[in-house]
Structures are given as C-alpha cells and as structure tokens.
mmCIF file of the N, C-alpha and C atoms, coordinates in Angstrom:
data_MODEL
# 
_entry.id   MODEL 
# 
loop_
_atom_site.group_PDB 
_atom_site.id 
_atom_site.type_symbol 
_atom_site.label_atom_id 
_atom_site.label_alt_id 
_atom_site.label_comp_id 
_atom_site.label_asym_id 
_atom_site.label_entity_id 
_atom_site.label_seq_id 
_atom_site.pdbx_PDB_ins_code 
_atom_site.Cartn_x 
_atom_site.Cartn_y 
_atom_site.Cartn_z 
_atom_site.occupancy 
_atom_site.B_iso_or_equiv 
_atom_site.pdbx_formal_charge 
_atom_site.auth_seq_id 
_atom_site.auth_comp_id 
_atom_site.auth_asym_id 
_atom_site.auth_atom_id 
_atom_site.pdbx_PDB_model_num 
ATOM 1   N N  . UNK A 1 1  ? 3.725  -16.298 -3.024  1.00 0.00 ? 1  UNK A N  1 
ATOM 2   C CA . UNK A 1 1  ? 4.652  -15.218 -2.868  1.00 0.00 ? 1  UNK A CA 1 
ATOM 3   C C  . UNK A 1 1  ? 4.069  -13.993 -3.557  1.00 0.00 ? 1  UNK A C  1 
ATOM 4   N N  . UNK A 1 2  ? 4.557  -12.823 -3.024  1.00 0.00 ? 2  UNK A N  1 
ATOM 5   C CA . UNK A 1 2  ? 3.387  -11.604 -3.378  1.00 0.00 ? 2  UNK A CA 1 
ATOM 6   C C  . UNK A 1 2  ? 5.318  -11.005 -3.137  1.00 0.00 ? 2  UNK A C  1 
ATOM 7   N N  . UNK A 1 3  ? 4.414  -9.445  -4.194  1.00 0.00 ? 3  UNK A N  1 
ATOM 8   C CA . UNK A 1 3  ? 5.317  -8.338  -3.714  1.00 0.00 ? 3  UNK A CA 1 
ATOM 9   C C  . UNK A 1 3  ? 4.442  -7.046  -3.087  1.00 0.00 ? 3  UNK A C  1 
ATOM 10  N N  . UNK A 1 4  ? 5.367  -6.260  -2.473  1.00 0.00 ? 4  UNK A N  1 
ATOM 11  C CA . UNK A 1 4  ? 4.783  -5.222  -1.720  1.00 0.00 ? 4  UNK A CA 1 
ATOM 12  C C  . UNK A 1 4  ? 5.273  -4.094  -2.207  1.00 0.00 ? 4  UNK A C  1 
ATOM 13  N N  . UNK A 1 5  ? 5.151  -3.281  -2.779  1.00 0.00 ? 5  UNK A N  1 
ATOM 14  C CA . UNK A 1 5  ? 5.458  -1.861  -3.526  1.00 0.00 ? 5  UNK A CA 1 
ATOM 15  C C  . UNK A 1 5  ? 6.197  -1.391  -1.945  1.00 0.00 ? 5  UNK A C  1 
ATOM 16  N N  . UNK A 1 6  ? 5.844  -0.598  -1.061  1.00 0.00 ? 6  UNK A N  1 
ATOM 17  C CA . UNK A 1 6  ? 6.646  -0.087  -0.220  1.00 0.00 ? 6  UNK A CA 1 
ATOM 18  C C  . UNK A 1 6  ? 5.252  -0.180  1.033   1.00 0.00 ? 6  UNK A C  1 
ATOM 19  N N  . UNK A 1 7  ? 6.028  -0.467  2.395   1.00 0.00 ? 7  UNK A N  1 
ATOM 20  C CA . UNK A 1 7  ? 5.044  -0.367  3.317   1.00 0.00 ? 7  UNK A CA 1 
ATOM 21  C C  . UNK A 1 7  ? 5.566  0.931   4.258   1.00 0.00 ? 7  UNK A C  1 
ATOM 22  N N  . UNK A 1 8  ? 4.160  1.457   4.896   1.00 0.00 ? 8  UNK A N  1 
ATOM 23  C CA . UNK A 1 8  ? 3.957  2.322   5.384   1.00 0.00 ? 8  UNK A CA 1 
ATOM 24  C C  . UNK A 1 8  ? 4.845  3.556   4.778   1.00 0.00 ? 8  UNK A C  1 
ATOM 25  N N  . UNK A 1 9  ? 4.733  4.360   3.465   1.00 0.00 ? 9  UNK A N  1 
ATOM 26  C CA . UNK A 1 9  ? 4.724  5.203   2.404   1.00 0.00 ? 9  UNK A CA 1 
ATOM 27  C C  . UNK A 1 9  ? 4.389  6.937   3.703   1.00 0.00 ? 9  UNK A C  1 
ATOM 28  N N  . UNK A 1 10 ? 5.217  7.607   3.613   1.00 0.00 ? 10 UNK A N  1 
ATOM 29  C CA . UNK A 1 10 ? 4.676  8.942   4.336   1.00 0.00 ? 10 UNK A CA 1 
ATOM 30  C C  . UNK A 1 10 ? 5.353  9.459   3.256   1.00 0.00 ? 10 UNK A C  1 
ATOM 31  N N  . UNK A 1 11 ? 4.219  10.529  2.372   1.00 0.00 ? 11 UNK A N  1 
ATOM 32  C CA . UNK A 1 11 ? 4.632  11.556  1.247   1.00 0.00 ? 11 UNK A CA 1 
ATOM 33  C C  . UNK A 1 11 ? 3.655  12.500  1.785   1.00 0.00 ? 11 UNK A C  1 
ATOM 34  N N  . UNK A 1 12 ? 3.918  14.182  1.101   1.00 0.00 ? 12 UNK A N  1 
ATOM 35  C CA . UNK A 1 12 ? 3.081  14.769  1.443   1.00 0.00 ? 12 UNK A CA 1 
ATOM 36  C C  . UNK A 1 12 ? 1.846  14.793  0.628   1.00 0.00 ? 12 UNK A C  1 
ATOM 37  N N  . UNK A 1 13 ? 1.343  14.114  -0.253  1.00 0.00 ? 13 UNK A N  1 
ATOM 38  C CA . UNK A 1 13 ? 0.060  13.595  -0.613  1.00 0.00 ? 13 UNK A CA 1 
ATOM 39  C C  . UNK A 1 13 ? -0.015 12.355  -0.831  1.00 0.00 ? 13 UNK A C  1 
ATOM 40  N N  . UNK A 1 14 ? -1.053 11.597  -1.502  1.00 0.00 ? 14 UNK A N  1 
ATOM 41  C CA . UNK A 1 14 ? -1.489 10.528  -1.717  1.00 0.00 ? 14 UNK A CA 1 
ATOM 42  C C  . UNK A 1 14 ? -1.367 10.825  -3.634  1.00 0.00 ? 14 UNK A C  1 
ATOM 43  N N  . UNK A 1 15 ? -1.388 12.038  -3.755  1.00 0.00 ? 15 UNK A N  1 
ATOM 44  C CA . UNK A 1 15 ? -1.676 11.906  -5.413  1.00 0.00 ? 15 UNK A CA 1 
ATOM 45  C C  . UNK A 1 15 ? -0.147 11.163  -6.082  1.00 0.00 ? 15 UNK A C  1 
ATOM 46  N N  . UNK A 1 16 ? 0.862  12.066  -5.371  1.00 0.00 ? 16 UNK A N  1 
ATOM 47  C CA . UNK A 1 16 ? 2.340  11.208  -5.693  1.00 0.00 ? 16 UNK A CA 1 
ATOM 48  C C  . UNK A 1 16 ? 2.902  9.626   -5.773  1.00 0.00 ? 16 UNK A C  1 
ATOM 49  N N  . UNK A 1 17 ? 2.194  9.606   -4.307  1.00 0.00 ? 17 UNK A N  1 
ATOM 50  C CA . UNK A 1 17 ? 2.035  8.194   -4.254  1.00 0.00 ? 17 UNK A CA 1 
ATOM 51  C C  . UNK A 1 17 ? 1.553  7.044   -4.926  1.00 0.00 ? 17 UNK A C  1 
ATOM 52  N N  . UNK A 1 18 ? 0.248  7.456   -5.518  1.00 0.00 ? 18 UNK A N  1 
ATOM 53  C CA . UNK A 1 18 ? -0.384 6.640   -6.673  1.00 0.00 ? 18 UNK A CA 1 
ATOM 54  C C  . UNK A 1 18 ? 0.295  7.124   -7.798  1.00 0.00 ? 18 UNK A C  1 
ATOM 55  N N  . UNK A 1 19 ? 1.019  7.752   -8.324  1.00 0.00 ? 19 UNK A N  1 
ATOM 56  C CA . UNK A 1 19 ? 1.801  7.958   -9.376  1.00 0.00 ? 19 UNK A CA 1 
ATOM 57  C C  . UNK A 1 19 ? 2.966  7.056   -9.629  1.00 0.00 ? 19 UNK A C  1 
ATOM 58  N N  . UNK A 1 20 ? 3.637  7.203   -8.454  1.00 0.00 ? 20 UNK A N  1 
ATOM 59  C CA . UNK A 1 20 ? 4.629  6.506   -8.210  1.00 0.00 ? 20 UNK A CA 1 
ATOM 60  C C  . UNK A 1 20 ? 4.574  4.757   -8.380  1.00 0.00 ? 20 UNK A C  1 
ATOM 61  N N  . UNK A 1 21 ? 3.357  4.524   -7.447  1.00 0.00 ? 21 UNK A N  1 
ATOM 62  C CA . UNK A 1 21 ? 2.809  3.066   -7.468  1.00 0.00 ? 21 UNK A CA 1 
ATOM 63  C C  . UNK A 1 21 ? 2.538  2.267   -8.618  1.00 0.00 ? 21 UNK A C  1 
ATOM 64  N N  . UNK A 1 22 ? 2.281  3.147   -9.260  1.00 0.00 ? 22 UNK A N  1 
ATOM 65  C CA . UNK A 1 22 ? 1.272  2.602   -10.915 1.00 0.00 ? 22 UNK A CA 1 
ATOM 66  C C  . UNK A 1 22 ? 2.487  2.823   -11.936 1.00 0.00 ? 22 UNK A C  1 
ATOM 67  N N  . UNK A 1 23 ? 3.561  3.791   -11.175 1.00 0.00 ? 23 UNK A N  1 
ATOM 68  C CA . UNK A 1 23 ? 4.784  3.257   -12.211 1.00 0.00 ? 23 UNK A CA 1 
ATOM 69  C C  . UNK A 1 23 ? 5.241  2.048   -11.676 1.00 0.00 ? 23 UNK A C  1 
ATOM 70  N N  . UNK A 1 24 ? 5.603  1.622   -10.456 1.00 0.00 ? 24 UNK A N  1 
ATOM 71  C CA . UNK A 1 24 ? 6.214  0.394   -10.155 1.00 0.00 ? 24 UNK A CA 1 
ATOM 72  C C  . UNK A 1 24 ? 5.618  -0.751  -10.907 1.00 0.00 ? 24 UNK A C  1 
ATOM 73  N N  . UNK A 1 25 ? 4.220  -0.704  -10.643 1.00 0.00 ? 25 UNK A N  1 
ATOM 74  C CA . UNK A 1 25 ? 3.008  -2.106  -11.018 1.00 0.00 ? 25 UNK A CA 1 
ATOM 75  C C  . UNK A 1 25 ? 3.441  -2.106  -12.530 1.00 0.00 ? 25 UNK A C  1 
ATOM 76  N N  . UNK A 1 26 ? 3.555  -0.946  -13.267 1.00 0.00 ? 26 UNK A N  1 
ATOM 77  C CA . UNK A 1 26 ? 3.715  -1.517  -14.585 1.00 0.00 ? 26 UNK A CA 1 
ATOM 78  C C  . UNK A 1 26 ? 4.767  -1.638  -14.917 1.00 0.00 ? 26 UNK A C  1 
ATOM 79  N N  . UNK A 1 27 ? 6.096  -1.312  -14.052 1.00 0.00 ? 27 UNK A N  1 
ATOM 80  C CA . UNK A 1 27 ? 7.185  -2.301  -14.756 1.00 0.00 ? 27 UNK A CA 1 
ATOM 81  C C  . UNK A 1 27 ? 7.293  -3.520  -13.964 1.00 0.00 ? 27 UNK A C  1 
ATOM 82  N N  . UNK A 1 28 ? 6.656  -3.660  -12.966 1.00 0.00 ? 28 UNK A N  1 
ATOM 83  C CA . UNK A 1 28 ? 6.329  -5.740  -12.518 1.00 0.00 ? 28 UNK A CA 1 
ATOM 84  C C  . UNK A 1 28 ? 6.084  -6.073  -13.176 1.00 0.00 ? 28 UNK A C  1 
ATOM 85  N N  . UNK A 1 29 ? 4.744  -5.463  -13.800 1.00 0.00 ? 29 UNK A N  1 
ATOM 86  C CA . UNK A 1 29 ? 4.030  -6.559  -14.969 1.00 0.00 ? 29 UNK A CA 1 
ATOM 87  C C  . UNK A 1 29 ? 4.971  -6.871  -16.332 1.00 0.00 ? 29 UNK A C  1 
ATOM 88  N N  . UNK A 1 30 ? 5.804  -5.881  -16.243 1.00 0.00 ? 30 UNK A N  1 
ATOM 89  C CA . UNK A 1 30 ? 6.734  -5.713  -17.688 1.00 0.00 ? 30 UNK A CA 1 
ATOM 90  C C  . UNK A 1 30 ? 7.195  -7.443  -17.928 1.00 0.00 ? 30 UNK A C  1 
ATOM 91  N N  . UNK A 1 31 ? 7.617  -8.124  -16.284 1.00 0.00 ? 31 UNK A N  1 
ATOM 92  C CA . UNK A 1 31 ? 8.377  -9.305  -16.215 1.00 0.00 ? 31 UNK A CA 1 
ATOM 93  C C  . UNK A 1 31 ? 7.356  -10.033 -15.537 1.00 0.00 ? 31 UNK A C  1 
ATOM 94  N N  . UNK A 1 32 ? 6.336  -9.982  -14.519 1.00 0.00 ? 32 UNK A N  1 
ATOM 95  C CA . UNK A 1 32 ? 5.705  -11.061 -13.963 1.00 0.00 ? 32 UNK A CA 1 
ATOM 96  C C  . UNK A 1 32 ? 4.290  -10.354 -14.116 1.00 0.00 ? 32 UNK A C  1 
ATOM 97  N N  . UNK A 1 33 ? 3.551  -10.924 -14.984 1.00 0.00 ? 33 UNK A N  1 
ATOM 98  C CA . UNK A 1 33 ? 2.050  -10.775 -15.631 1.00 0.00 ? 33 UNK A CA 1 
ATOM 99  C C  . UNK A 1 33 ? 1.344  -11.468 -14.417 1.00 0.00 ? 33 UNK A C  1 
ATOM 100 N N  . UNK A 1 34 ? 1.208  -12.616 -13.331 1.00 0.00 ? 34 UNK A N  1 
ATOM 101 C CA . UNK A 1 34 ? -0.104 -12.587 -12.577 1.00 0.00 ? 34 UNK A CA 1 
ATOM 102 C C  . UNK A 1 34 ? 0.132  -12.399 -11.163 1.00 0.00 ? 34 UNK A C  1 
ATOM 103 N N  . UNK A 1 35 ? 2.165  -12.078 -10.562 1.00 0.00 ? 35 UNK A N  1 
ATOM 104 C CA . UNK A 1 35 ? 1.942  -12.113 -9.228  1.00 0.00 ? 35 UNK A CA 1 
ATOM 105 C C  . UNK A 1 35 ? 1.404  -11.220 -8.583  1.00 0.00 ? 35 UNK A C  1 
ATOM 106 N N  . UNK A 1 36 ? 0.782  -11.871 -7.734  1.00 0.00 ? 36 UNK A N  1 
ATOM 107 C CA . UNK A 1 36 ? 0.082  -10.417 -6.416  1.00 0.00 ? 36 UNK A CA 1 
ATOM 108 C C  . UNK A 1 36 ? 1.030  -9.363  -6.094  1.00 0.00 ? 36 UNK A C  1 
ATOM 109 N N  . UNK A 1 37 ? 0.279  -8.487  -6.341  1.00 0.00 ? 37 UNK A N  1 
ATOM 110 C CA . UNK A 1 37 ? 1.001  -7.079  -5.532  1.00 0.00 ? 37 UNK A CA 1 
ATOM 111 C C  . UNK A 1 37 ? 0.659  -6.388  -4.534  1.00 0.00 ? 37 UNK A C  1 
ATOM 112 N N  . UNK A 1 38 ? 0.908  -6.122  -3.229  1.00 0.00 ? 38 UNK A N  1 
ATOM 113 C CA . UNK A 1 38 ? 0.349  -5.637  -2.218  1.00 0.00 ? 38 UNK A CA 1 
ATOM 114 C C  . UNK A 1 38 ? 0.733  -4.141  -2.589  1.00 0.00 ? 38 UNK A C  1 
ATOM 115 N N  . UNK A 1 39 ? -0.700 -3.210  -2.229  1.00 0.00 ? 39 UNK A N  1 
ATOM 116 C CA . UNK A 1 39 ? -0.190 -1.460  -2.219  1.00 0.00 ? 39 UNK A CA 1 
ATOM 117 C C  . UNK A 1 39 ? -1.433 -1.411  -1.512  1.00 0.00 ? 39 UNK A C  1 
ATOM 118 N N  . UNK A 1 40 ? -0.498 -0.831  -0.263  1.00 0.00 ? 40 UNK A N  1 
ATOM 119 C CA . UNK A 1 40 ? -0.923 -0.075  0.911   1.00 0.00 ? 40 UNK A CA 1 
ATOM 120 C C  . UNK A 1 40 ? -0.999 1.391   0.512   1.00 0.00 ? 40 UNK A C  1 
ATOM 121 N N  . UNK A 1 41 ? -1.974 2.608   1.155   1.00 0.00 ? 41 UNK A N  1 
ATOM 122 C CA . UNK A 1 41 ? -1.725 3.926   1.404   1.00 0.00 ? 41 UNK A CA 1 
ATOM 123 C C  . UNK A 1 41 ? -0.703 4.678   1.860   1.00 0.00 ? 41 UNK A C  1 
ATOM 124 N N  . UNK A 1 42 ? -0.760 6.599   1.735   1.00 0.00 ? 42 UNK A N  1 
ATOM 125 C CA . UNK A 1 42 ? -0.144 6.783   1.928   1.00 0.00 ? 42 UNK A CA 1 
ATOM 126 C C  . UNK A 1 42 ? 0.008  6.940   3.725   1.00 0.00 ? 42 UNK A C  1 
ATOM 127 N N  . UNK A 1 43 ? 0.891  8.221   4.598   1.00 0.00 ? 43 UNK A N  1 
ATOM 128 C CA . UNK A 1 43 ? 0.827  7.774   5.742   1.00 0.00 ? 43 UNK A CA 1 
ATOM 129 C C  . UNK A 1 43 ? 0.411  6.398   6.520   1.00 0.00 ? 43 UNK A C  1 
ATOM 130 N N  . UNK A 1 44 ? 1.505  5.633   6.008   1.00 0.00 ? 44 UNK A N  1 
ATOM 131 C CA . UNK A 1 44 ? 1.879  4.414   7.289   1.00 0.00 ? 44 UNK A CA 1 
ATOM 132 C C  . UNK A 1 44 ? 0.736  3.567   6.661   1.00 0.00 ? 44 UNK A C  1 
ATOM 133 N N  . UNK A 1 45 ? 0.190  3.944   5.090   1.00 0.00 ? 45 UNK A N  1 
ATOM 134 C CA . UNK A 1 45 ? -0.761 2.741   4.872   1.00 0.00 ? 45 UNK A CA 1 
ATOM 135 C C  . UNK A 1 45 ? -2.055 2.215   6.026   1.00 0.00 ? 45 UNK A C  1 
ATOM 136 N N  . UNK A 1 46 ? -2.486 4.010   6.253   1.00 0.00 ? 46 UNK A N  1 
ATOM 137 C CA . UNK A 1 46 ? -3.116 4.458   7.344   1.00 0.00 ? 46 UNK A CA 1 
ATOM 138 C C  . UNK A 1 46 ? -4.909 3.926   6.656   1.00 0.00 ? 46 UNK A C  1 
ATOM 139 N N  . UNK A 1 47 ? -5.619 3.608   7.286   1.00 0.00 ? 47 UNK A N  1 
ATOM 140 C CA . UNK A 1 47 ? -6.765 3.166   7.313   1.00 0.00 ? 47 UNK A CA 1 
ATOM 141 C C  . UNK A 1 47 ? -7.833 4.005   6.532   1.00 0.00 ? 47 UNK A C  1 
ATOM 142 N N  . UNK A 1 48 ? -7.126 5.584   6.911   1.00 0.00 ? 48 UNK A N  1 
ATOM 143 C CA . UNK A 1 48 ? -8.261 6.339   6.168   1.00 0.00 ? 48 UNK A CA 1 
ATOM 144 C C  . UNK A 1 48 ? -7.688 7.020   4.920   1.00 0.00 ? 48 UNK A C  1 
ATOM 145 N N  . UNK A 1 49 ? -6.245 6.626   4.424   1.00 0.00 ? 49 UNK A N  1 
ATOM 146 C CA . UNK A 1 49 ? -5.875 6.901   3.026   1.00 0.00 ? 49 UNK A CA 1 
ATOM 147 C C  . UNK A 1 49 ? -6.451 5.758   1.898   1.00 0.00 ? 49 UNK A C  1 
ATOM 148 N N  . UNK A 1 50 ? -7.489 4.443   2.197   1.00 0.00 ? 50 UNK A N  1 
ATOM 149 C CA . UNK A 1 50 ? -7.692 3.607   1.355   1.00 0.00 ? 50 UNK A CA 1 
ATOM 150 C C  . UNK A 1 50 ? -8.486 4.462   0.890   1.00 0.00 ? 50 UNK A C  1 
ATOM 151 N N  . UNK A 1 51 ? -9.164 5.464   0.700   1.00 0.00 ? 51 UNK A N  1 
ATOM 152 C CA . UNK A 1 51 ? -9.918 6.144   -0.107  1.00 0.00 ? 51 UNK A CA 1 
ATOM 153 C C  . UNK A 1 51 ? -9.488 6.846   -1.159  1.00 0.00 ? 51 UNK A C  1 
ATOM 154 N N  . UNK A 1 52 ? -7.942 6.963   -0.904  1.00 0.00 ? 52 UNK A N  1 
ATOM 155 C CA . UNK A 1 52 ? -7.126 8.043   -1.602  1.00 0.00 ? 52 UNK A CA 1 
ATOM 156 C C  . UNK A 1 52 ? -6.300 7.219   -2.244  1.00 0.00 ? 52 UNK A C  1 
ATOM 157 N N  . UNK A 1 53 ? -6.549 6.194   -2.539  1.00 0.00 ? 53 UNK A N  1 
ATOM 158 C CA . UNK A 1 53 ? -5.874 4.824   -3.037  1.00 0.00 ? 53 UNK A CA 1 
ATOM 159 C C  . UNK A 1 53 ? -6.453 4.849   -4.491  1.00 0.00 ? 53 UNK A C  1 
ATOM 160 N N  . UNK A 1 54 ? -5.575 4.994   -5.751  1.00 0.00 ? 54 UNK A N  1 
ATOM 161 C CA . UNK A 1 54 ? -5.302 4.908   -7.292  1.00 0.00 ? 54 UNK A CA 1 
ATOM 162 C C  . UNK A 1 54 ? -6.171 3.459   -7.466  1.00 0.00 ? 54 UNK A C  1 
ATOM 163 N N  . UNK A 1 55 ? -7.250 2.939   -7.809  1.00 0.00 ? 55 UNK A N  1 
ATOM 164 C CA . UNK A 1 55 ? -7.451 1.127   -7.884  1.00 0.00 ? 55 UNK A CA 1 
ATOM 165 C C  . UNK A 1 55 ? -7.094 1.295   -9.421  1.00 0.00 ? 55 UNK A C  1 
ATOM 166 N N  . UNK A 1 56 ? -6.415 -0.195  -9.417  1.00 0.00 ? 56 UNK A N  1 
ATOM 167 C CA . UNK A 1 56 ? -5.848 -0.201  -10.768 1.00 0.00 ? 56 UNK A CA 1 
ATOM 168 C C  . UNK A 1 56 ? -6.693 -1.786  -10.924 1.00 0.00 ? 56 UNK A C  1 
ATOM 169 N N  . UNK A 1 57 ? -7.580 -1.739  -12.264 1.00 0.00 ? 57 UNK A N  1 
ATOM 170 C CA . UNK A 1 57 ? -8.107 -3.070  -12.927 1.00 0.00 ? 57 UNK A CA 1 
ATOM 171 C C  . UNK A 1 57 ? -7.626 -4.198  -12.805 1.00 0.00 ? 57 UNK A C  1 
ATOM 172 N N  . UNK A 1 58 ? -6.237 -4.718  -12.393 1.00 0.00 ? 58 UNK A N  1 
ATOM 173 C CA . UNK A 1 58 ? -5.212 -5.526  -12.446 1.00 0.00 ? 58 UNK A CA 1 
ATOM 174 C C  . UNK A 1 58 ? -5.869 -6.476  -11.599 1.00 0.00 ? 58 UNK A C  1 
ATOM 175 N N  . UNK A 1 59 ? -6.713 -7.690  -11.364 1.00 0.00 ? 59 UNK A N  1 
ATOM 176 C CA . UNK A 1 59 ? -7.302 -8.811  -11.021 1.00 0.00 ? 59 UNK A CA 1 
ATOM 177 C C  . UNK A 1 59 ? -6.178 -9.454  -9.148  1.00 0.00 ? 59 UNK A C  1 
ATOM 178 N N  . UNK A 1 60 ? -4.982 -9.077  -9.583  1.00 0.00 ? 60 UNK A N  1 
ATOM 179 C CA . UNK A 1 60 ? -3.967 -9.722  -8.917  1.00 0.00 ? 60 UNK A CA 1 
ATOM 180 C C  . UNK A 1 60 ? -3.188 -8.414  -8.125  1.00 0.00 ? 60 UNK A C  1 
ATOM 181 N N  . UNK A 1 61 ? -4.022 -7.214  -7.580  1.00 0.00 ? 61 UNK A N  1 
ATOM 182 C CA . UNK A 1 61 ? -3.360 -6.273  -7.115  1.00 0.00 ? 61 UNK A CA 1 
ATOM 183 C C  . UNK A 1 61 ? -4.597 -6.791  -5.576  1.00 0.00 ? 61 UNK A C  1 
ATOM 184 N N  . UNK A 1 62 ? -3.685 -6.697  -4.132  1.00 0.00 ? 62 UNK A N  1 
ATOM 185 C CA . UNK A 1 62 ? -4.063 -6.640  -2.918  1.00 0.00 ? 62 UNK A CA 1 
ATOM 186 C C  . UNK A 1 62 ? -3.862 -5.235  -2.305  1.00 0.00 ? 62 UNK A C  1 
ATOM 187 N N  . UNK A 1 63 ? -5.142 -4.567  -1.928  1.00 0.00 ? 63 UNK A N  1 
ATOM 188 C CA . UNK A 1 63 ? -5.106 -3.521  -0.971  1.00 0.00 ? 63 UNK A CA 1 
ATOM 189 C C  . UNK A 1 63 ? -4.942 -4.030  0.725   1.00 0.00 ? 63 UNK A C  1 
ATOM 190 N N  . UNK A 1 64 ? -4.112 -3.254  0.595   1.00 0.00 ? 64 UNK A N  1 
ATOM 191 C CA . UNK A 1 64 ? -3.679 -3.342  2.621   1.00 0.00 ? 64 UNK A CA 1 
ATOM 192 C C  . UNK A 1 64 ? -3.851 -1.810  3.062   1.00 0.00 ? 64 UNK A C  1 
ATOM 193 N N  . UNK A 1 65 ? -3.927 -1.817  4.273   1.00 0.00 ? 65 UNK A N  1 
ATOM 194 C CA . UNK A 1 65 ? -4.123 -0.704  5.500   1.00 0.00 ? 65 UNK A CA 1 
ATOM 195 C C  . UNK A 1 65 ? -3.358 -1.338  6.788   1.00 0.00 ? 65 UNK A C  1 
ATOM 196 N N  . UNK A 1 66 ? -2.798 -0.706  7.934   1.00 0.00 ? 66 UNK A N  1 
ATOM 197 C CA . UNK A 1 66 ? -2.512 -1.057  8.769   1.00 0.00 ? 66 UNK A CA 1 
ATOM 198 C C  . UNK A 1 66 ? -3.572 -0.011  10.008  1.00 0.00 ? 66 UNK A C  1 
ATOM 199 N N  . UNK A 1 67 ? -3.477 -0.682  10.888  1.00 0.00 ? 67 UNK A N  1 
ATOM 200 C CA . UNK A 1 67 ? -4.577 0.046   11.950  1.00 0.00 ? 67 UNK A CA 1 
ATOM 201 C C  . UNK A 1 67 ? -3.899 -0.449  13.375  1.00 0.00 ? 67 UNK A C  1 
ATOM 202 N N  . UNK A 1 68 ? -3.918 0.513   14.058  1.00 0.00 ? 68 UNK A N  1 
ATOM 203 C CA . UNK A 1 68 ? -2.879 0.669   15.085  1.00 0.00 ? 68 UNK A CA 1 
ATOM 204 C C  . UNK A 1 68 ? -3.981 1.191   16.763  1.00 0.00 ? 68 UNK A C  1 
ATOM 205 N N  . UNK A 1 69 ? -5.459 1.326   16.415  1.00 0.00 ? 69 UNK A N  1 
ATOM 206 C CA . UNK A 1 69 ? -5.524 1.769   17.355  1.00 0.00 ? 69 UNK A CA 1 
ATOM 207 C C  . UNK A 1 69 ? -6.924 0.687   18.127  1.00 0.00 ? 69 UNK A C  1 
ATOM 208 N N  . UNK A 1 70 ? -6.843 0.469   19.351  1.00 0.00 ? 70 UNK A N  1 
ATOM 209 C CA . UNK A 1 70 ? -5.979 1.111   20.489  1.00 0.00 ? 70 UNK A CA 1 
ATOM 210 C C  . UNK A 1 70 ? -4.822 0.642   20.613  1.00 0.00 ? 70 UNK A C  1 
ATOM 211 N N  . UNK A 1 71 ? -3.659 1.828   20.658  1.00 0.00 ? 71 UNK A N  1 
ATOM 212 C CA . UNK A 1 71 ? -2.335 1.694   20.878  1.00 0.00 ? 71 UNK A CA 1 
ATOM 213 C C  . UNK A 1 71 ? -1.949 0.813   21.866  1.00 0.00 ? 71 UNK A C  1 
ATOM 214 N N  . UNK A 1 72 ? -3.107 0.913   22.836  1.00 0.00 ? 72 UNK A N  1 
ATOM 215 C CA . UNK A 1 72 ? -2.841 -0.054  24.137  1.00 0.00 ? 72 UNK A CA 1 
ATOM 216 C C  . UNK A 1 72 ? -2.524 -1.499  23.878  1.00 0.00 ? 72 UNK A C  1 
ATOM 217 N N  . UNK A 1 73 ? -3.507 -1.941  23.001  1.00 0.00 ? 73 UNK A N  1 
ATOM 218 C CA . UNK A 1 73 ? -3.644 -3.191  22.790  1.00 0.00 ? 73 UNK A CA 1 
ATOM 219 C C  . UNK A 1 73 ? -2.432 -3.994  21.543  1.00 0.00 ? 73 UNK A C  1 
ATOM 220 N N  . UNK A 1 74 ? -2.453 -2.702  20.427  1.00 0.00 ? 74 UNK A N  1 
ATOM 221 C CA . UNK A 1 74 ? -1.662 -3.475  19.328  1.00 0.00 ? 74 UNK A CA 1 
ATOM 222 C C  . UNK A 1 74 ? 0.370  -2.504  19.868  1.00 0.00 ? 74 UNK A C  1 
ATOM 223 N N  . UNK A 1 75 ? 0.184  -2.367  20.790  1.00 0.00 ? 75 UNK A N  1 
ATOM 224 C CA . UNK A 1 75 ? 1.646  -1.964  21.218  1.00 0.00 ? 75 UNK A CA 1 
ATOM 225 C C  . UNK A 1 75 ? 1.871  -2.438  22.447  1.00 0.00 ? 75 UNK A C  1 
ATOM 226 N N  . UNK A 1 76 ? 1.294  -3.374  22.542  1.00 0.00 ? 76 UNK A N  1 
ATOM 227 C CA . UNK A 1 76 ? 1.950  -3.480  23.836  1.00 0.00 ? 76 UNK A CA 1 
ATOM 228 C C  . UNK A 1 76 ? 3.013  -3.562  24.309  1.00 0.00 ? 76 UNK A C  1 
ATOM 229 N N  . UNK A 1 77 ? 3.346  -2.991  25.900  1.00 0.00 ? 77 UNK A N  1 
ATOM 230 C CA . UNK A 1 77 ? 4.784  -2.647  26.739  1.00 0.00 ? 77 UNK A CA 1 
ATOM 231 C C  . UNK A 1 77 ? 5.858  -1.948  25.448  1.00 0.00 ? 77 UNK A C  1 
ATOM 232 N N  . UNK A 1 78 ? 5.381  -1.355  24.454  1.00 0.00 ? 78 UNK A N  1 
ATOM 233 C CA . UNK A 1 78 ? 6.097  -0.556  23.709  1.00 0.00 ? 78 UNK A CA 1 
ATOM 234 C C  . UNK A 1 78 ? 6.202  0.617   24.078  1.00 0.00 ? 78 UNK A C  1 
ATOM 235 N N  . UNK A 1 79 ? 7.663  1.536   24.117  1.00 0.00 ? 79 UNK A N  1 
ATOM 236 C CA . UNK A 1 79 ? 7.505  2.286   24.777  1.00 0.00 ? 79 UNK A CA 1 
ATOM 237 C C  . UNK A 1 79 ? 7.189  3.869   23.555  1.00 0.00 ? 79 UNK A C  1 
# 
C-alpha cells in the first residue's frame, strides 16, 4: 500500500507544487517513517514536468508521470 500526494496537480508553476509536496511528505513521515509515496508532476503529472520535480533523499518516495499520447490509442472511443 503506497500513498499518492495528489494526481494530476495543474498549478501555475511547478515551484509551488514542490513546496507544497515536501510539506505533505514531511508530515507522512511525522506518522509513517517507510511507506511509499507516489509524487507525480505538475500539469496532469505531465511527462515533461519530471524535470521540474523537487527529488527528496527519502529511499521510499516513487516518481510517476502520466503520458497520454497518441490520444488515439490511450483514449480510445473517448470522446
């Protein structure tokens, strides 16, 4: 079992976002010292915000991205 800080995050930067994030992670850890934490980027935990992604030392933190394209394929008959 893992937690997920928030998925797909739209702020108008990434700097807020890692602010925000690294407050959450350290009051998890306040109560649970080794569970996984998933933190995705900002915009939709978009593929090319992992660069703009805060890495925090924490052994038990998971980076995610979501990737959506071709729309054709990962939406399908969506309208």
């Amino acid at each position: 079992m893992a937690f997920e800080l928030l998925t797909e995050i739209v702020l108008l930067d990434s700097l807020s976002w890692n602010q925000l994030a690294q407050q959450i992670i350290t009051r998890i850890r306040g109560i649970e010292s080794e569970r996984v934490i998933i933190v995705g980027g900002n915009n939709y935990n978009a593929v090319n915000e992992v660069n703009n992604l805060r890495i925090n030392p924490d052994p038990n933190i998971l980076y995610t991205f979501h990737f959506y394209e071709p729309m054709v394929i990962t939406h399908q008959k969506a309208y």
